[in-house]
N, C-alpha and C positions, 0 to 999 in steps of 0.2 A: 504493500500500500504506500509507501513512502517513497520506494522508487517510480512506482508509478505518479503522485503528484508531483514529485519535482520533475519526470520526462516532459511529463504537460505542461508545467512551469517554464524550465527553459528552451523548448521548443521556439518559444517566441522570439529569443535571445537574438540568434544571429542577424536577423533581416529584418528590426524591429522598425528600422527608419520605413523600410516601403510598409510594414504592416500600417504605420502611424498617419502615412499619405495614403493606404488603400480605406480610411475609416473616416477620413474626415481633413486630417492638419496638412495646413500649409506649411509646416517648416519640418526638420529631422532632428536636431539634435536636441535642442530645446523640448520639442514634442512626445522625444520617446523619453528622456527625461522625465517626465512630468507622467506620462502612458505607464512607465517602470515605480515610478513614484507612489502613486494612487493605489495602488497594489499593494507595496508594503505599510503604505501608510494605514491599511487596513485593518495589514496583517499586527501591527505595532495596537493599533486599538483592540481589536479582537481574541486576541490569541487567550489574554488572561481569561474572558468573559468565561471562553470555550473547556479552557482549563481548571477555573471556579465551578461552575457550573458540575463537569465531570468530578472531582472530588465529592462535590456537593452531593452527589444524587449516587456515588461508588458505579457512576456506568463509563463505556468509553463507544462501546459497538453503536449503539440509535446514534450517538452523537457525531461518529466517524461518518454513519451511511448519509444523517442528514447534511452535512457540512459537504460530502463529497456531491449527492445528488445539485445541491446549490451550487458549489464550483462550477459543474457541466452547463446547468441552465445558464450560468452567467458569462461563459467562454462561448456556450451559442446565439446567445443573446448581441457580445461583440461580434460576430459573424456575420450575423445576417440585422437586425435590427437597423445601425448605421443608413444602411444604403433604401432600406426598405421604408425607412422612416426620415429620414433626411435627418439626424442628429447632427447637432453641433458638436467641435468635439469636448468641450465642456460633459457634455450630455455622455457621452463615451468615456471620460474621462470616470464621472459618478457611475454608470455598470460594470466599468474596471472595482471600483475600491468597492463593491458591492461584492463581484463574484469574489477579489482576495480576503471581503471579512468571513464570507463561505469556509474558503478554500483552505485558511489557515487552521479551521478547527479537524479538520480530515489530516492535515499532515503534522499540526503539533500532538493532535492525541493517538495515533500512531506509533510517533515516537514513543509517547508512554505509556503503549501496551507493549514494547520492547524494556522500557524499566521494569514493568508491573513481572517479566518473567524471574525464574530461577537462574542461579550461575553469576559469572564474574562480571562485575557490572563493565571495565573496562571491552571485554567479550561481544556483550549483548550493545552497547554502544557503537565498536567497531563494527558491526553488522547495521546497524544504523546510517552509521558512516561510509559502510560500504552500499549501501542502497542508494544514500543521497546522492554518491558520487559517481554509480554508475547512472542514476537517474538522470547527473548534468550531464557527463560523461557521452551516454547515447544521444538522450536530446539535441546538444548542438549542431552535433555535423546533420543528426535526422532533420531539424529543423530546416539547417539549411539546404538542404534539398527539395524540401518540399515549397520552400519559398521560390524555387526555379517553378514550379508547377503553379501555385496560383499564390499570393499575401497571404489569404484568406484560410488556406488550407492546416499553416498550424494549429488556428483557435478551432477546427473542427475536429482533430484527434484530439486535440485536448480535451475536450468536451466527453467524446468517448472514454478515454482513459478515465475521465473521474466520473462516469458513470460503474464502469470495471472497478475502481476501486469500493464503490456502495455495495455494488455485487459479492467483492471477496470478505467486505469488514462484515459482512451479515451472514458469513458461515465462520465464523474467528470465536471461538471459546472467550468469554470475558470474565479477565483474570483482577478486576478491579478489585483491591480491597473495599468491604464492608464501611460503611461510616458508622465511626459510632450518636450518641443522640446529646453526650451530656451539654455538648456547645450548639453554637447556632451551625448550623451546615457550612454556609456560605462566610460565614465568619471563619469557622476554624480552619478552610480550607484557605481562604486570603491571607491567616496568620503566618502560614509556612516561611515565607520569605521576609517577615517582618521580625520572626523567631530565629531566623538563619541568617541571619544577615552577611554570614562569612559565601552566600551563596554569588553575594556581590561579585567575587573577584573570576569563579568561570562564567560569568555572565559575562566582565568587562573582557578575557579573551573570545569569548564567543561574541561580540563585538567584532574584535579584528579580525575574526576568522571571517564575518558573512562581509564586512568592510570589502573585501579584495572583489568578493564574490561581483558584487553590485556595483563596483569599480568598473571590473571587466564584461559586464553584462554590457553597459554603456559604454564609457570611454574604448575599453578595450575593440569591441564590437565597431565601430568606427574608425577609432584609431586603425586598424586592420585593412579598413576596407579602404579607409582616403589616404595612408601614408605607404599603401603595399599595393595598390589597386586589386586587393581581392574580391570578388564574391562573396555572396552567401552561403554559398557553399563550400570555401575554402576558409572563412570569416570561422564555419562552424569545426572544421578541422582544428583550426588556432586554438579555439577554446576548449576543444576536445583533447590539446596536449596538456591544459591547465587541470584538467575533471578527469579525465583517464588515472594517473597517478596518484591525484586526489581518492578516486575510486578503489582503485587496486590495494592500495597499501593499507587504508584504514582498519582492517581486520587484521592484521600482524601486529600492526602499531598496539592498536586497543589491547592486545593479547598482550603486547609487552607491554603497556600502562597495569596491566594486572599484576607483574611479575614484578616491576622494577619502581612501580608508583606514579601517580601521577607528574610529579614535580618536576624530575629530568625532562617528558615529551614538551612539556607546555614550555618552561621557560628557554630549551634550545632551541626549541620552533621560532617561539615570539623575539628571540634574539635577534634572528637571521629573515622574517617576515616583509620588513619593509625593504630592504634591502634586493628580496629575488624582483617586490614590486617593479622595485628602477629598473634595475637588468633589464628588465623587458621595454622598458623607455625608452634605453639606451642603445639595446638592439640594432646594429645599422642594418640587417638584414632578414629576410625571414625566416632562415634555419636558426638564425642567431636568437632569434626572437623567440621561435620555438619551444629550442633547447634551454632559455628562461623559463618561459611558459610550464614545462616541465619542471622545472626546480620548486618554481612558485606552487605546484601540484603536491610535489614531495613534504615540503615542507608542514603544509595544511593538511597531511594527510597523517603526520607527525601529531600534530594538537590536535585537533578535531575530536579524537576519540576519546582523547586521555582527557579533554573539557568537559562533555559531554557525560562521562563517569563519572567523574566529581559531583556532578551536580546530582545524578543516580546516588552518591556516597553520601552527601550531607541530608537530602531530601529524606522525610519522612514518608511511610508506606502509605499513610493518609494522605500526603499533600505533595503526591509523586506530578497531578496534573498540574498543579498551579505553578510547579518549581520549573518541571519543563516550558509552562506556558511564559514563563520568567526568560526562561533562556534564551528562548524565541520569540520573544516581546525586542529583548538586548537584540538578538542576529538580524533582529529585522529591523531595528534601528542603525545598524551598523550597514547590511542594506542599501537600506535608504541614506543614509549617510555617503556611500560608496559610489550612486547614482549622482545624487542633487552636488556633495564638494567635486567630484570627480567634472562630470558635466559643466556646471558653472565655471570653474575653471581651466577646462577644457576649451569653453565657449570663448572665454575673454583674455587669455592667455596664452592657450597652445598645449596641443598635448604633452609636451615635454613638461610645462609647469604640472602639470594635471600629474602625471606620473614622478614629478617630485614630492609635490602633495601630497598624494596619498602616501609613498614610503614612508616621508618625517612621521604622518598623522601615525600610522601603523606600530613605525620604531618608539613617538610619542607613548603611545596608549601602552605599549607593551612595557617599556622601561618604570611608567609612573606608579604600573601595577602589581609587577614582580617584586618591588619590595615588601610590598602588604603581601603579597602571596606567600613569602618567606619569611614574615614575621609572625602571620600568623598560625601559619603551619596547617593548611587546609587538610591535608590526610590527616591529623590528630583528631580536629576537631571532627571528623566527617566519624573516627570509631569513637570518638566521644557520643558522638547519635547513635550510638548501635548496629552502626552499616560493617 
């Protein structure tokens, strides 16, 4: 289920500028900015609701299939509606942020019916991780071929796909713990993260980890196509060398986050983070650009899972939705983050500022964080919870 919404997710990715002209807008860069924007900005409002809500009531299956059947109608809604209706793209803009307050509730509770199982959380996360990442992974280059075929045609698999995922979450055994009654439901389940507050700090890396994401969903996506004269179909290879690696390695990593701790993957990763970012600014070429691309994969494929477990380690078994809806509240502000800085000064400065940007902001976030990560000592506190 998780690889399947993130396929339909970034399917959009590579050839976002003609989807943005095939809907409505007069301009590209700006437009899919804002197109990519609406979406996460959704998913920043929603996530907790979807998360609260699932603790609250101990379910996650009704709320998966509802969240996903919403996704679909609102990726066929941007389909066909536009053209059939004359919308402005304002109007297209509001059935964007509509299907992603759907869409987020299908893939953050997802995720935590992969917490809710047995076994090593670093484990069950890397499986997580390796879902997400084949999810981008395929999606791009698929995307961008089918953008040779019509604009149109991504938001219609996607639409399918998250109907397939309502299908498969309503045969999935739900392994939700029990609420109990002595608190308010919705109260105690909001507590999690005001009780945890050391939950802060793999949020603020899950931050830079979806940062790059949303980075290169835009700038990157562009950058590619105006400074390499690529296609949409070679735009999605590009980002297929960032997601592939990203993909592949997350299930080892995770496995070693179980064996050796969290501490090691996250603060080598976020050391060397902003830094693969430039590489690929720097790039004079496209192999060269590539073979960044790939680093910057390796990298995130390093953190990702060992973040993602932590947050599994401090979280309580009651308040497993609202921690991950926390997480992905953070990733998607990071995101968004990753679109809007990236794009804006992309727009007014040039991709190379755009690609210094983000590394500082990246090297920024990870240096201010690491020391609180190590004073505080998050694997102590996480068997202080009883994880």
């Amino acid at each position: 289920m998780v690889w399947a919404v993130l396929l339909a997710q970034v399917l959009l990715y590579p050839g976002v500028p003609d989807l943005v002209s095939a809907v409505g807008a007069t301009t590209t860069l700006d437009a899919s900015m804002w197109f990519l924007a609406a979406e996460f900005g959704a998913f920043v409002v929603f996530a907790g609701v979807w998360g609260a809500v699932s603790d609250a009531t101990g379910r996650r299956v009704p709320l998966i299939v509802a969240g996903a059947l919403g996704g679909a109608v609102g990726y066929a809604a941007l389909a066909l509606l536009p053209a059939a209706l004359s919308l402005s793209f304002g109007e297209v803009l509001a059935l964007r942020a509509v299907q992603g307050a759907t869409t987020i509730g299908a893939f953050s509770l997802s995720m935590t019916m992969l917490m809710d199982l047995e076994g090593g959380h670093g484990k069950n996360m890397g499986a997580a991780g390796i879902a997400i990442g084949l999810g981008t992974a395929v999606g791009a280059p698929l995307g961008g071929q089918l953008y040779g075929v019509d604009p149109l045609a991504p938001l219609s698999l996607a639409s399918a796909l998250l109907v397939c995922v309502a299908l498969v979450a309503a045969l999935v055994a739900d392994r939700a713990p029990e609420r109990g009654g002595e608190r308010g439901r919705i109260a105690a389940a909001l507590a999690t993260v005001s009780e945890r507050s050391v939950l802060t700090i793999p949020y603020a890396f899950g931050f830079i980890d979806r940062f790059t994401a949303g980075f290169f969903a835009l700038v990157g996506t562009v950058y590619f196509r105006e400074a390499f004269g690529l296609d949409a179909a070679a735009t999605g290879v590009m980002l297929g060398l960032f997601f592939a690696p990203f993909a592949l390695l997350q299930y080892p990593f995770g496995v070693l986050s179980d064996r050796v701790g969290r501490t090691t993957p996250i603060v080598a990763g976020s050391a060397l983070y902003g830094l693969a970012v430039v590489a690929v600014g720097l790039a004079p070429t496209v192999p060269t650009a590539g073979v960044a691309m790939v680093g910057v994969g390796v990298i995130g494929a390093l953190m990702a899972p060992a973040t993602m477990a932590l947050v599994t380690d401090i979280a309580s078994d009651s308040g497993r939705g609202t921690a991950m809806a926390g997480f992905n509240v953070f990733g998607s502000l990071g995101f968004l983050a990753g679109i809007l800085v990236g794009g804006t000064v992309a727009d007014q400065f040039g991709f190379l500022a755009a690609f210094l940007v983000a590394g500082a902001m990246e090297t920024a976030v990870a240096f201010v964080s690491i020391p609180a990560f190590l004073r505080v000592d998050v694997e102590r506190e996480a068997s202080a919870f009883g994880r």
